[in-house]
Structures are given as structure tokens and as C-alpha cells.
PASEBA-1860 file (N, C-alpha, C; in nm, 3 decimals):
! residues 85
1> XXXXXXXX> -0.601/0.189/-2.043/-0.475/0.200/-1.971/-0.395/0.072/-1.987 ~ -0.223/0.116/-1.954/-0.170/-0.033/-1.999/-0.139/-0.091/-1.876 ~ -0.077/-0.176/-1.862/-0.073/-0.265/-1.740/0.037/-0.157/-1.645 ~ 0.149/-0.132/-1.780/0.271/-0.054/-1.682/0.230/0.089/-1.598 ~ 0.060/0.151/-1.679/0.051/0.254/-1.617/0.026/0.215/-1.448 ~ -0.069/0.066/-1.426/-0.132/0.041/-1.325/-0.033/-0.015/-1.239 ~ 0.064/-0.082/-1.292/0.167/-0.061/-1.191/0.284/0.054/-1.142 ~ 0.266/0.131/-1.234/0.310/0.265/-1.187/0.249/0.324/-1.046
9> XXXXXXXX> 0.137/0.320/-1.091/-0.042/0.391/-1.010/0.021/0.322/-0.889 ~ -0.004/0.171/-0.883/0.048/0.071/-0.754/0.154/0.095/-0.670 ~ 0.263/0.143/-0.746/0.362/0.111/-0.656/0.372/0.296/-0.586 ~ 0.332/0.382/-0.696/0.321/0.506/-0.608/0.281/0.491/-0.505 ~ 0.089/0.453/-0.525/0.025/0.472/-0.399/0.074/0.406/-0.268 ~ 0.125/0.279/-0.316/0.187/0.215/-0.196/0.304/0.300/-0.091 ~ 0.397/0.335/-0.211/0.511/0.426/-0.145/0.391/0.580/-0.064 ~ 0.334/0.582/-0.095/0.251/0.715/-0.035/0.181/0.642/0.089
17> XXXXXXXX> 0.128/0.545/0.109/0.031/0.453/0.154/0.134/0.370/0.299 ~ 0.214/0.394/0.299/0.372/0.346/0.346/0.365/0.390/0.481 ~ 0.329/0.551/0.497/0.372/0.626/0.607/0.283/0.661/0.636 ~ 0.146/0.596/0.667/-0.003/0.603/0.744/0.012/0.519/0.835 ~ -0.042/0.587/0.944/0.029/0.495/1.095/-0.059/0.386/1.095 ~ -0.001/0.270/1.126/-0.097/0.147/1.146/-0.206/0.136/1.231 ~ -0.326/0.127/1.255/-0.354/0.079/1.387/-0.387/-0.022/1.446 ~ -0.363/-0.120/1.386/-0.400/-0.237/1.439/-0.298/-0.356/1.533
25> XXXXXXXX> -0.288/-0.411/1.590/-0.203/-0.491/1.664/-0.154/-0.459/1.755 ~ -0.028/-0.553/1.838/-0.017/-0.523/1.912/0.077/-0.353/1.983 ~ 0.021/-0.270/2.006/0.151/-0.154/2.071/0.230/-0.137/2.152 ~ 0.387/-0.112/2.177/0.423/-0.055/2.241/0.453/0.061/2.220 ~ 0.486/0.124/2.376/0.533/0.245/2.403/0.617/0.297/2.283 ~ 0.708/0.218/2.271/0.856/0.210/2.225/0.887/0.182/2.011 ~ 0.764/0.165/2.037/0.743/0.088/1.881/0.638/0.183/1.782 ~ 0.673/0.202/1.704/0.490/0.292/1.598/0.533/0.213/1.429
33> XXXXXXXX> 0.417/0.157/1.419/0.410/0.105/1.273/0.333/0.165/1.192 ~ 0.365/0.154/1.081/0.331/0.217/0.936/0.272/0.140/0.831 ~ 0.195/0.155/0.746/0.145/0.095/0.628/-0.005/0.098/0.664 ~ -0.080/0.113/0.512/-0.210/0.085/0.499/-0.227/0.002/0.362 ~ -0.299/-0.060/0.348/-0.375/-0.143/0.449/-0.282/-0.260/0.488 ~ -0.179/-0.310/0.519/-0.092/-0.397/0.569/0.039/-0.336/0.634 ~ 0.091/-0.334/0.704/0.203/-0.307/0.763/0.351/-0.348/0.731 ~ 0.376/-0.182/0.657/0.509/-0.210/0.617/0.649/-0.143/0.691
41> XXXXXXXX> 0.614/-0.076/0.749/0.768/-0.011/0.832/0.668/-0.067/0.988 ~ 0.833/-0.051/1.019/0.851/-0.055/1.199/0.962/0.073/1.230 ~ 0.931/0.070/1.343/0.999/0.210/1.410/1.032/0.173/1.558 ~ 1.150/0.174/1.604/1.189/0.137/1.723/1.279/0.260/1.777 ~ 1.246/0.267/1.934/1.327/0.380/1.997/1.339/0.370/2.129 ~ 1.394/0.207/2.163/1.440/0.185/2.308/1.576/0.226/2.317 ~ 1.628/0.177/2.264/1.837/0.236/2.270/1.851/0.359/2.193 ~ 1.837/0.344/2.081/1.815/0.415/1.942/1.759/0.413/1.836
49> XXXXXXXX> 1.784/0.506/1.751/1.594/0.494/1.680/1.699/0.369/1.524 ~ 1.596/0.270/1.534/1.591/0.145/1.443/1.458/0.177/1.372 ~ 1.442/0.097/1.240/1.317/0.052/1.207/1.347/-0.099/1.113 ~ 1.253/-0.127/1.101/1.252/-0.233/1.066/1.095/-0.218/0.927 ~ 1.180/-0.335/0.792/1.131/-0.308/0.683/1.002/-0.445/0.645 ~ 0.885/-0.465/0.663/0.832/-0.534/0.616/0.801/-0.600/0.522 ~ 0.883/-0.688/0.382/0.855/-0.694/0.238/0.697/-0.797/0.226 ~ 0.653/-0.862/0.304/0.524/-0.937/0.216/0.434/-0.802/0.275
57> XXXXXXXX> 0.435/-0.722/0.341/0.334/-0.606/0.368/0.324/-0.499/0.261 ~ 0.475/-0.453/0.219/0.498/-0.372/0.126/0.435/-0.478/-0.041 ~ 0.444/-0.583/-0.052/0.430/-0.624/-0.143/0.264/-0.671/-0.153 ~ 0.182/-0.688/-0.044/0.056/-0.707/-0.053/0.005/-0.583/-0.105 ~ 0.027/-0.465/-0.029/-0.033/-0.357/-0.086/0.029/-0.284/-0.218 ~ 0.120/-0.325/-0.263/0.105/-0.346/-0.431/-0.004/-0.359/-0.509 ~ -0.006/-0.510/-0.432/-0.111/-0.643/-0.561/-0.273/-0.589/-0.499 ~ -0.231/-0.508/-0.368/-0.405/-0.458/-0.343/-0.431/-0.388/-0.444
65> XXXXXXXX> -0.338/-0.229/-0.407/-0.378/-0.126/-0.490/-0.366/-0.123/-0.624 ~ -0.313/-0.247/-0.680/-0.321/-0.301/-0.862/-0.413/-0.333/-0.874 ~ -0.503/-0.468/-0.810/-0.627/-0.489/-0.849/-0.752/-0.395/-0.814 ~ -0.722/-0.293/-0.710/-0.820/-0.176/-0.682/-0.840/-0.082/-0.836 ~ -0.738/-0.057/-0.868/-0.692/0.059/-0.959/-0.757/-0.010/-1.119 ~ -0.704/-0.125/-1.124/-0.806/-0.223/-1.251/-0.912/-0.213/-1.232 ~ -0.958/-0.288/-1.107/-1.101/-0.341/-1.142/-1.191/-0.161/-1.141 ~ -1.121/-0.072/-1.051/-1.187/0.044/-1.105/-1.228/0.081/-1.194
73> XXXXXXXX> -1.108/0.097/-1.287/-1.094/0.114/-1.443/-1.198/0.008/-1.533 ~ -1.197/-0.106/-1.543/-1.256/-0.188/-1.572/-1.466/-0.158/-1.522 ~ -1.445/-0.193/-1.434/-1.571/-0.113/-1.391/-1.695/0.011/-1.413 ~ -1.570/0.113/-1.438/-1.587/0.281/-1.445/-1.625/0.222/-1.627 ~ -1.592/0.151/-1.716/-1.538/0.151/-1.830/-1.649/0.084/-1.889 ~ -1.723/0.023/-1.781/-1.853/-0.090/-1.851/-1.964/-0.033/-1.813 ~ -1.957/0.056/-1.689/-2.086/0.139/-1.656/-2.094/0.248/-1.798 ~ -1.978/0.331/-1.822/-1.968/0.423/-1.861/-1.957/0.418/-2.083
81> XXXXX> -1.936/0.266/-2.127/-1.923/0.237/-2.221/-1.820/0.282/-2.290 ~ -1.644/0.271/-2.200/-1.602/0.354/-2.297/-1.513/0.248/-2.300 ~ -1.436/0.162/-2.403/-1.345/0.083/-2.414/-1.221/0.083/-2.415 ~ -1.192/0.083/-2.325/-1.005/0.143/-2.313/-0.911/0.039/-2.240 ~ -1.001/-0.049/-2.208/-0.896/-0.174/-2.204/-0.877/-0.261/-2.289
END
């Protein structure tokens, strides 16, 4: 695989990976966050509905799901003997 496929792979899963409700931190009533595994949207609905955009969250789970998606490949490729990187 070439690098552009794995950042293809990356930035899909991320955009898919985007709108899994967070659960970690702090909650309010008023508030529901998004992203796995880092938190990239916010959602607000005290006055009116706001959200708010996270970029080093959206951009960690990039560089996660790039090096997940490699070292898979890479991995799958040395167990399996097939050379495609």
C-alpha cells in the first residue's frame, strides 16, 4: 500500500470516528462531546444549539489511525510473508 492510500484510510476513519460520543471528562447537562479516541466536536444547547470544533483532537486521531492502519499492514505483511510495502 502507498502512503496516500493510508492517509486516505486515516482521514476517513477519523471523519467516521468524529461522531462517537465521548466519554470521558468533564459533563454537562448542556454540553455532549464527540470523537474517538480524542475529542473532536463540542455541542452546546444553553441559548442555542452551538458547537464547537476541536483541531489538535481531530488531528491526533489522524496520526493515530495512520500509524494503526501501517503498523497493521506492516505487521499482517511479516507474519504473513507477503511484501507489499
Amino acid at each position: 500500500m502507498s502512503k496516500k492510500k493510508f492517509y486516505l484510510i486515516g482521514f476517513l476513519i477519523t471523519i467516521a470516528c468524529a461522531f462517537i460520543p465521548y466519554p470521558y471528562g468533564e459533563k454537562l447537562e448542556s454540553q455532549q462531546s464527540t470523537g474517538f479516541p480524542a475529542q473532536v466536536f463540542d455541542f452546546y444547547t444553553i441559548d442555542k444549539f452551538q458547537f464547537g470544533f476541536q483541531l489538535l483532537g481531530f488531528i491526533f486521531n489522524f496520526f493515530f489511525f495512520y500509524f494503526f492502519f501501517f503498523l497493521l499492514v506492516k505487521l499482517s505483511s511479516k507474519f504473513f510473508g507477503k511484501k507489499n510495502l
